[in-house]
N, C-alpha and C positions, 0 to 999 in steps of 0.2 A: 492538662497540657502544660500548666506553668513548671509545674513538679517536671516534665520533660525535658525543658529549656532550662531548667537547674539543672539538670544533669549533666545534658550535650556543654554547660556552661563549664562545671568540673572539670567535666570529659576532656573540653578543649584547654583546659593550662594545664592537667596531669597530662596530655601527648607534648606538648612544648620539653617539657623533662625531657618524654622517651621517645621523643623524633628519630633517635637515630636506631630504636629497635623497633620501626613500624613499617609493618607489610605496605606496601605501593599497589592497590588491586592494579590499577591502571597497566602497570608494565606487563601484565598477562594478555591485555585485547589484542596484542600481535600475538598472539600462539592459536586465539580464538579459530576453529576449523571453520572454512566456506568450503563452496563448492567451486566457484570460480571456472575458468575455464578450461583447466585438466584433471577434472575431480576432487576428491576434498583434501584438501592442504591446508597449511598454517596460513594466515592473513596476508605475517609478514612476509609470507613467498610469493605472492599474486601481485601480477603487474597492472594488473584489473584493477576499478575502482570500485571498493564494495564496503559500504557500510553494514555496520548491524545495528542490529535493535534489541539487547539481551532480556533475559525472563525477567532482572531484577527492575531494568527501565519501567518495563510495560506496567509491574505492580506499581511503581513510582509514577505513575501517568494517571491524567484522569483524561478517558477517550470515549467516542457514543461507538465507534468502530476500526476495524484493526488499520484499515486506513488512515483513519484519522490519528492514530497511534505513530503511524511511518510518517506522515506528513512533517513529524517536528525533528527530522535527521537533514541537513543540510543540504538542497539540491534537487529533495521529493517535496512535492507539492500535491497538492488536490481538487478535483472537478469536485465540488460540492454541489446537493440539491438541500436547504434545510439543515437538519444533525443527523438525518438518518443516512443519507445518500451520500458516499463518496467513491471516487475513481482516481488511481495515479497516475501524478505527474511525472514525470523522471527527465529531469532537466530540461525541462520547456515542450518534452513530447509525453502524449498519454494516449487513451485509448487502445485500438491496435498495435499501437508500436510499444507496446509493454504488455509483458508475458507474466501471467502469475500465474506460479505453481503452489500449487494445494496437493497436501498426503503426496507427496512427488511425481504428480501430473499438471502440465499446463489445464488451466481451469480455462474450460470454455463455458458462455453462455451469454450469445449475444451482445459481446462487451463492448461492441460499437456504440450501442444507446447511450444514449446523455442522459435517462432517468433510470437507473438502479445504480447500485454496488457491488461489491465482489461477496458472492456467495460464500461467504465464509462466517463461523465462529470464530469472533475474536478470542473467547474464551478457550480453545482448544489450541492458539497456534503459541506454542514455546520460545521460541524466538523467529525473528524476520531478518533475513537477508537482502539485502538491496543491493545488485549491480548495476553498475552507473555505463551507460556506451552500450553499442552492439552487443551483443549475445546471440547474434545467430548463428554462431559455432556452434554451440553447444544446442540451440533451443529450434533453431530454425527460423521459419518468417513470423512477423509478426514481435520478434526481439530484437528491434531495430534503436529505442530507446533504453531498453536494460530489461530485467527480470526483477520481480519480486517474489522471495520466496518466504513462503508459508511453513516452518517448520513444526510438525506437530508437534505432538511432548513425545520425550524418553520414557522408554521401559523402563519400568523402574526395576530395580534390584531385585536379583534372584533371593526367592527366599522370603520376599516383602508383598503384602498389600498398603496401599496408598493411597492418598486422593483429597479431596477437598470439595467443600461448600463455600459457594463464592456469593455476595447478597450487595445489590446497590441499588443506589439513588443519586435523583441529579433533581436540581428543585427548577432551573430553569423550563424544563419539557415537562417536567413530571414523572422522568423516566423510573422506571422500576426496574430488578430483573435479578436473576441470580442460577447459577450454573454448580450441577452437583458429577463427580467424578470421582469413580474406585476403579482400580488398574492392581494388576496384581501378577506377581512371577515367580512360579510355582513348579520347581525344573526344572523343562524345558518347555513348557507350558508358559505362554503370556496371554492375558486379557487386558483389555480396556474399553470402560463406556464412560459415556458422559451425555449428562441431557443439561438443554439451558434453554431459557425466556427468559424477554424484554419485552417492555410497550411504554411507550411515552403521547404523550398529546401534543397541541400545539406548540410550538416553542415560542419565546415571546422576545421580542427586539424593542428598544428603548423609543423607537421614534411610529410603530406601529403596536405594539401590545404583541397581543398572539396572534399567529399569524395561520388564520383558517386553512385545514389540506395540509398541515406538516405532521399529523401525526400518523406513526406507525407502529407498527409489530412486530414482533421477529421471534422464532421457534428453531431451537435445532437437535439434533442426537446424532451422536458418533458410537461408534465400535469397532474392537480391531480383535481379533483372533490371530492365534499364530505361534510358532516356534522358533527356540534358539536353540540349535546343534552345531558340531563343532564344524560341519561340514558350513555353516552359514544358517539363513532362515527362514521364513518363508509366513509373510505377513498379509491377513486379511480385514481391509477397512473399507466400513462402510457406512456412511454418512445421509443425512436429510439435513435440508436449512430451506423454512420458508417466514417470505419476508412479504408485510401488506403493506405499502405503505399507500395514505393518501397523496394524491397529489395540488400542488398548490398552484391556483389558478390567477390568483392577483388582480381580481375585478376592484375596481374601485366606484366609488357615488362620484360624481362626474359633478356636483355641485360644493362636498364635503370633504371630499380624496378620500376619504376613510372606506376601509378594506372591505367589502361585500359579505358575509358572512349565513352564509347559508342554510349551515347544519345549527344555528341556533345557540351553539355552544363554543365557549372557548376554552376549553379545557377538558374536552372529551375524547375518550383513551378509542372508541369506536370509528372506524374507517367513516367518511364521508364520501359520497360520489362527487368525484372521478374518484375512482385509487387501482391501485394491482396488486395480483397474488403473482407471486412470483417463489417457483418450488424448484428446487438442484436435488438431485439423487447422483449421488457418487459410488461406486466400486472398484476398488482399487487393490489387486494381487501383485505383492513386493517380493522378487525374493532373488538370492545372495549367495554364490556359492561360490566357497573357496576350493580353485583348482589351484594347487602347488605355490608356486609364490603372486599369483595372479589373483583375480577375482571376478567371476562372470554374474550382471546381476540382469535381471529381467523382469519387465516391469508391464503389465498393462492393466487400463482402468475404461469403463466404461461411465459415462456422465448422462443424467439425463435432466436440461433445461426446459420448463417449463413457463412463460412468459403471459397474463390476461393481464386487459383492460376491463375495466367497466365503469361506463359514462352516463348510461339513460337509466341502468337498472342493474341490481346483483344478482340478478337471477343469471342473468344473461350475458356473455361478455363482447364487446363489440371487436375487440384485438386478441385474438389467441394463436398464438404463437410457441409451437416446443421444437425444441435441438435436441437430438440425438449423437453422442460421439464417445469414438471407439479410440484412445488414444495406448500410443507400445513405442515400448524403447527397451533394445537388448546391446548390453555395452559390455565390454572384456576392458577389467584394467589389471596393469600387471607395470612392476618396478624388477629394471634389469639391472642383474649387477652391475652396469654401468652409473648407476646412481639413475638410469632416465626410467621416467613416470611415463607411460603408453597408455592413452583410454580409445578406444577405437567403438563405431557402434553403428546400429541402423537404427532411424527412430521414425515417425508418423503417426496419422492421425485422417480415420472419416468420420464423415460426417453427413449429417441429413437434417435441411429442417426446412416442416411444413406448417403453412397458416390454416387454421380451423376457425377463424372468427372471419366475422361480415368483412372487417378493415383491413388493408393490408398496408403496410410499408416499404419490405421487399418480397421477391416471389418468395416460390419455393425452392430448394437448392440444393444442392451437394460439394463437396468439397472433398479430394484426398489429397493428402502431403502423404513425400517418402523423401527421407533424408540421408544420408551417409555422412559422415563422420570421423575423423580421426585428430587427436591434440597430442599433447606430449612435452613434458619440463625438464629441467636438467640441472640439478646443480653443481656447480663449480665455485669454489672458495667463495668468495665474496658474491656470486651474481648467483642468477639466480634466471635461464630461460625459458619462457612456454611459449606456444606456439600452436596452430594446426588448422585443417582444412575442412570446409566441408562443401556438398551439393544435393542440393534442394530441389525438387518439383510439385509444384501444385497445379492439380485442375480445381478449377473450380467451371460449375455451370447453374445454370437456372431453369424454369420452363414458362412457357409462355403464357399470359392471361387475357382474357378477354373479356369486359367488362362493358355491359348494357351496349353491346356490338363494337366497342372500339376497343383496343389493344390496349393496355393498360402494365402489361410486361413482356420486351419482346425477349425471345430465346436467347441462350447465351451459353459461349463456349468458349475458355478463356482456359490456355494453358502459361504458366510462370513459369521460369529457371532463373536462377540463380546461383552464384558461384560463393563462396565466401570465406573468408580467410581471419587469422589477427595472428600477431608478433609482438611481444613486449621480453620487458626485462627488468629486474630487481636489484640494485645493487645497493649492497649494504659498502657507505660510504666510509660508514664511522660505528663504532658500536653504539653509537645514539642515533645516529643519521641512516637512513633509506633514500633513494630515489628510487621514483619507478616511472616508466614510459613503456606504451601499447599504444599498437597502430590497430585498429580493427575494421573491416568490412563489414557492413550489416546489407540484408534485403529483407524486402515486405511487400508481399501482393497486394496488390488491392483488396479489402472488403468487400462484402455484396452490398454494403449501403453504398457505396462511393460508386458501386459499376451498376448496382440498378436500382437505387429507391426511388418511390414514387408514391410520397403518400402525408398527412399530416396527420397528427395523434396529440389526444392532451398531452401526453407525455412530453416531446419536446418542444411542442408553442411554437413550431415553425414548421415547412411544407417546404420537404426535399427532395430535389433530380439529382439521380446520378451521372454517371457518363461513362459508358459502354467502353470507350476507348481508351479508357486509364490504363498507363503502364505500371510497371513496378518502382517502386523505390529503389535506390542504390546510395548508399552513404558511406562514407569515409571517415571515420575519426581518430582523432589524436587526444593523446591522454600524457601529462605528465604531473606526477607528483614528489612529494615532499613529506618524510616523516620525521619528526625531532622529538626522538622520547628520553629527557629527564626523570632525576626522581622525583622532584619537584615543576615540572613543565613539560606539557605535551602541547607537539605543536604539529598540524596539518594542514596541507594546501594542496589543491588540487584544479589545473587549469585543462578547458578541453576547446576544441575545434573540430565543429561536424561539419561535412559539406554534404547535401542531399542530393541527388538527382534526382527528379520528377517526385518533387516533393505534394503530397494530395491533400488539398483542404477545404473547407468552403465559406464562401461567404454571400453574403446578402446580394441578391439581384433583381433589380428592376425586371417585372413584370410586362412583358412583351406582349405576351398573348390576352387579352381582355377578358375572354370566354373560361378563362380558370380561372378567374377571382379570388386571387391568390395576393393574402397581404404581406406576408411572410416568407419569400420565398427565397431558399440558400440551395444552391447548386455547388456543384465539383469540380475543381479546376487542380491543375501541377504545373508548377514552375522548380523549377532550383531554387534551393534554399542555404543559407551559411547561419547556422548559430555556433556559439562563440560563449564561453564563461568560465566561473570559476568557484570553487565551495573553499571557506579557510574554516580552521577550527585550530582556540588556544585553549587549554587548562592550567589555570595558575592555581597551586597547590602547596606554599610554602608549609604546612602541616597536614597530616592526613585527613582532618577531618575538615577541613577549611578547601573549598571547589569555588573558583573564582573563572568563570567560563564564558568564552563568546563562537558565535560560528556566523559566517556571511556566505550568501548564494547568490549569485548574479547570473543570469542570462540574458544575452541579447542573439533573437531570432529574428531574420531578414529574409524576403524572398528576393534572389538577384534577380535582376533584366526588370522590374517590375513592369506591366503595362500598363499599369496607373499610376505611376511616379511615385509621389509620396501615400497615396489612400491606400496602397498593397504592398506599400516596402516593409510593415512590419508581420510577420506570422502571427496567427490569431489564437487566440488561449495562451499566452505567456503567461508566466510567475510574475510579478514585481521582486525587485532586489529586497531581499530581505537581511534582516539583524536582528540577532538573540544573543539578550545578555542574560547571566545565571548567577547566582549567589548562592552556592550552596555549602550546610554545615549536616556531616554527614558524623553517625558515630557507628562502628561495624566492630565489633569483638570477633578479636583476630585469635584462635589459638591461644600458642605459648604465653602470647602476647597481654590477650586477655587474662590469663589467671595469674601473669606477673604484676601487673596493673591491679587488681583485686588484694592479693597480699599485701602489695607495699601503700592499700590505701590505710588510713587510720580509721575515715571515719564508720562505724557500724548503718548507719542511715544511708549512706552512698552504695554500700554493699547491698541494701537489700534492692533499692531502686535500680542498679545497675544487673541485678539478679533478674528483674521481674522486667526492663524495659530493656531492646536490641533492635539493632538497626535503626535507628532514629536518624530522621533526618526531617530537615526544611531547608526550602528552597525556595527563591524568591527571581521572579522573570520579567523579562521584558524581551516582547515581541514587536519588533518595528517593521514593517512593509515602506517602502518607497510608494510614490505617488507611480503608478504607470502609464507613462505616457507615450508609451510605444505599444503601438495599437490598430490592429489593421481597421478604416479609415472607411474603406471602401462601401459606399450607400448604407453606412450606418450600422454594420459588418458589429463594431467595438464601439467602444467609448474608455476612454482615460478614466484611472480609479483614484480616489486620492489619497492622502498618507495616512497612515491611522499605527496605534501604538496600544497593543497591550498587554495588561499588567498582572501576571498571574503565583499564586501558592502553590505552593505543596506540603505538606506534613504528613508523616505517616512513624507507626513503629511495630515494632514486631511484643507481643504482649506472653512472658514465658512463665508457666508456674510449673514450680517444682522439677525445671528445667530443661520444660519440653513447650515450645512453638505452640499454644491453645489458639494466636487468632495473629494475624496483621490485618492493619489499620492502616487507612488512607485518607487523609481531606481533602482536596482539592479547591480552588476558587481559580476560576476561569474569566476574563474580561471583567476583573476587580471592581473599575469603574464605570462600568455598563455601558462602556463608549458606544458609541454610534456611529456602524461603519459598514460596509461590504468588500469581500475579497474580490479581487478582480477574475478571478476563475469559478465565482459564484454562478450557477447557472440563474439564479434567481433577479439575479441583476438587472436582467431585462425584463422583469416578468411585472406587469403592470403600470401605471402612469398615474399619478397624482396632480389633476393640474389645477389644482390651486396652488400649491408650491412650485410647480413642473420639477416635478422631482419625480425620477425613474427609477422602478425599482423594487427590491425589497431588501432588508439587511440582513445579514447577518445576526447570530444569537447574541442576547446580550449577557449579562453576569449570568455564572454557571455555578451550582457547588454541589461539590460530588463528594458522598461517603462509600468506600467499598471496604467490607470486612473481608475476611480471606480465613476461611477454620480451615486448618491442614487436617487429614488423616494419614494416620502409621498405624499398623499394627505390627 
């Protein structure tokens, strides 16, 4: 590694010379293709607010999952349980009101629950997309906070086989795991598989050790069949991902505070009771046909969610719970010689899901969406507008249960519509300068947790009613930003204003009825709500190999009219303001660029090292959270989190002999100082009581250090 940092050291006074013949990667991430909200476009033409996350970040990252991967983009945050469990944030709203699409279908499975993650192989997805604001143009209910999208990998080149063995470790859990993948394109013939595992054990926090019930498992396999003709193509994938994880109960000794520890062990990779098996089956038929200067694509996927508990015994599970859904979307786009972009389409999604364990939560249910659709962009010298419409209906229903003779779900039959709209616009100000602004409408039915649960589960350590009578969401946002690309300075800002109607959430409520003996208990209530914020990001880059980087995220969510003054003025699960600072010394052989650099060096030793090492880079962070003290209040609802800062590495390089990619290399070190802290959107936060300290809680992971190698294949 020293031999490394001699080089990048080289590296950085021979670029000071040839500053002025060095490629800028930077000025390409506007041309980078989304999807946005009138199909896929250049960045810079979307008035939308949409971050990426490219292949090369994700190898530059060290993450337990592909969530926790998006979590470090300015504005996304994350419902943590542990390392294993996350759910996204997208500017102060998560759960239902964020859409993630997988292999090009919103992923369903239950995503209401506060204990799993997004069924997905981090390993499999190529780059992530994140749209920030409404998206129920495009996606429907339920994309009321944004979409994140899961992009798988690319076909690779006709004519090529490919692929990769991927091997890690993290010493903090113990985690293990490694993902093997060959894809091949042979014609007009394409393949791809991939299989991958992981398992870790307890993870350990500096002010508890290891922290019993946080280990788990994870298992998965893809493959995709399919053709490319000139006519377009026609793509078959299909997916398994199953995931065990323990869950973490946070008994403590009631004399000693120290953590209960049951399974006997702290460090064992084996499920302990309570845990769950939780299994996704995906099938997904893609396909693409080019009529004249248009293109018709058509898409449906079938999912199937499987969801157990088991608390007393593994034989047997007390909560079983599976989803079934049938998800389609057929869209026509087509560009008129008018310069205007036309995507128009019908899309929906049914659905069924039945309980087969003792427990229940919510009943059993159905749900069908049917959408329509139509967007459309235009450009004109400098601007740059999109636009368009659509209308939404959901049923959703339940059936009734009855439970040791009293009613325990009553029937239910709830029809939504919704109307929904957005308008923005792009104007390139200056050839360095963008503005953009987008007004958009979002709506979101209710979930069946929010209209009928009724149940308590280890899973989320609390005992929830729904309410029958919830209406839909209605939201309003404003969007305006700011782009400044230098060769030497990228600068971004981005400020928004959402206003909710019959905003749905819940929180903690006094116990009325005595005869439930209910200590826990959070019901469903909607007010209007105004959140309000803003993401900045600067790149200072006086040399190319020299990254001098910050990005800030601020949200502030309010429910208006509160009826408990200040205990309910604040919305519950916010982010805290956060601040990342980066230091980064990046070295990337560019072309021409490269083999000019090579000649005009002298010395023979620097030639072979600069042969043999590529892409090298270090980077050095700092993660700052603000204390949060806006916090819904209400009987104990939240509590305020405090400031905490940490301080993380990275190093990696790409390893070539005889001038082909054999391996990249990644170190990582996570929470450097093993601070002792909890995120305030930890769901663990609440989970146990230490009272000899009276300290609540559990923390977050402490110091982390990750090695992932990466063996490419090519034939």
């Amino acid at each position: 590694m020293l031999s490394l940092l001699c080089i990048c050291t080289t590296t950085f006074a021979q670029s000071v010379t040839d500053s002025a013949d060095i490629y800028y990667r930077h000025l390409d991430l506007q041309e980078i293709p989304v999807t946005g909200l009138t199909g896929q476009t250049a960045r810079r033409n979307t008035s939308i607010p949409v971050s990426i996350l490219s292949s090369q970040s994700l190898r530059q990252r060290s993450y337990t999952n592909i969530i926790d991967a998006v979590a470090s983009l300015p504005g996304v945050s994350q419902v943590t349980t542990g390392t294993g469990i996350s759910k996204p944030v997208i500017r102060g709203l998560g759960y239902n009101r964020v859409v993630t699409v997988v292999d090009g279908i919103r992923q369903e499975g239950q995503q209401w629950g506060d204990e799993h993650g997004i069924e997905a192989d981090a390993n499999a997805v190529q780059q992530v997309e994140v749209i920030k604001g409404p998206a129920s143009l495009m996606y429907g209910s339920d994309a009321m906070a944004g979409v994140l999208i899961l992009h798988p990998e690319e076909v690779v080149p006709q004519g090529s086989i490919q692929g990769e063995v991927v091997a890690e470790g993290q010493s903090n859990s113990g985690l293990f795991g490694g993902s093997a993948r060959l894809a091949g394109h042979q014609q007009d013939f394409v393949w791809d598989a991939r299989l991958s595992a992981r398992a870790a054990h307890a993870y350990k926090t500096p002010h508890d050790g290891y922290i019993p019930g946080s280990q788990m498992a994870e298992q998965a396999a893809k493959a995709k069949l399919g053709v490319n003709k000139s006519w377009g193509f026609s793509h078959l994938t299909l997916s398994y991902y199953h995931f065990t994880p323990s869950m973490v109960e946070g008994e403590r000794d009631e004399l000693t505070g120290e953590l209960e520890r049951p399974d006997g062990s702290q460090r064992t990779y084996s499920h302990a009771l309570p845990f769950q098996q939780i299994n996704h089956l995906r099938a997904v038929l893609d396909n693409s046909f080019n009529l004249g200067s248009g293109m018709l694509k058509a898409m449906v996927g079938i999912q199937h969610n499987g969801r157990q508990e088991y608390e007393e015994s593994e034989d047997e599970s007390s909560l079983d719970m599976r989803l079934r859904t049938i998800n389609y979307d057929i869209r026509y786009v087509v560009t008129l010689p008018c310069d205007i972009k036309l995507n128009a389409g019908i899309g929906g999604m049914n659905q069924h899901s039945a309980n087969h364990g003792e427990e229940y939560l919510v009943p059993d249910y159905d749900i069908k969406d049917l959408g329509l659709f139509a967007t459309a962009s235009y450009n004109i010298r400098r601007w740059v507008l999109n636009g368009g419409l659509r209308f939404d209906h959901r049923h959703i229903s339940s059936e009734r249960l009855v439970e040791d003779g009293e009613e325990r779900f009553a029937p239910l039959g709830r029809n939504f519509r919704g109307i929904t709209g957005g308008i923005g616009t792009t104007f390139k100000a200056t050839d360095h300068t963008t503005l953009r602004f987008n007004l958009a409408r979002g709506f979101r039915a209710p979930s069946i947790n929010e209209l009928a649960s009724n149940g308590v589960h280890e899973g989320t350590m609390r005992y929830e009613l729904g309410n029958a009578n919830l209406d839909s969401e209605q939201s309003l946002q404003a969007d305006l930003g700011v782009d400044l690309t230098l060769p030497y300075l990228t600068l971004q800002a981005a400020f928004f204003v959402n206003r909710i109607e019959n905003y749905i959430f819940a929180t903690r409520t006094p116990n009325v009825n005595p005869q439930l003996a209910i200590d826990n208990l959070f019901s469903y209530g909607q007010g209007d709500a105004l959140l309000k914020g803003l993401e900045a990001g600067i790149d200072l880059h006086p040399i190319h190999p020299l990254h001098i980087g910050s990005t800030f995220s601020y949200v502030d969510a309010r429910q208006l009219h509160s009826p408990l003054s200040n205990s309910t003025a604040y919305l519950p699960m916010t982010p805290a303001p956060r601040l990342t600072v980066e230091l980064k010394w990046e070295l990337t052989h560019n072309g021409d660029h490269h083999a000019t650099t090579v000649q005009q060096h002298p010395d023979k030793q620097w030639h072979k090292w600069h042969h043999t090492f590529d892409n090298a880079f270090i980077s050095l962070e700092a993660d700052h959270n603000s204390r949060q003290s806006h916090y819904c209040q209400a009987y104990d609802t939240e509590t305020a989190t405090a400031t905490y800062t940490l301080y993380n590495i990275n190093l990696g390089t790409d390893l070539r002999l005889h001038g082909r990619t054999v391996c990249q290399i990644l170190l990582a070190g996570n929470n450097l100082l093993n601070t002792s802290y909890v995120n305030h959107l930890s769901r663990l936060k609440y989970v146990g009581y230490d009272y000899t300290t009276h300290r609540g809680g559990i923390d977050s992971p402490g110091r982390n250090i990750t090695l992932r190698l990466r063996f490419p294949i090519d034939f």
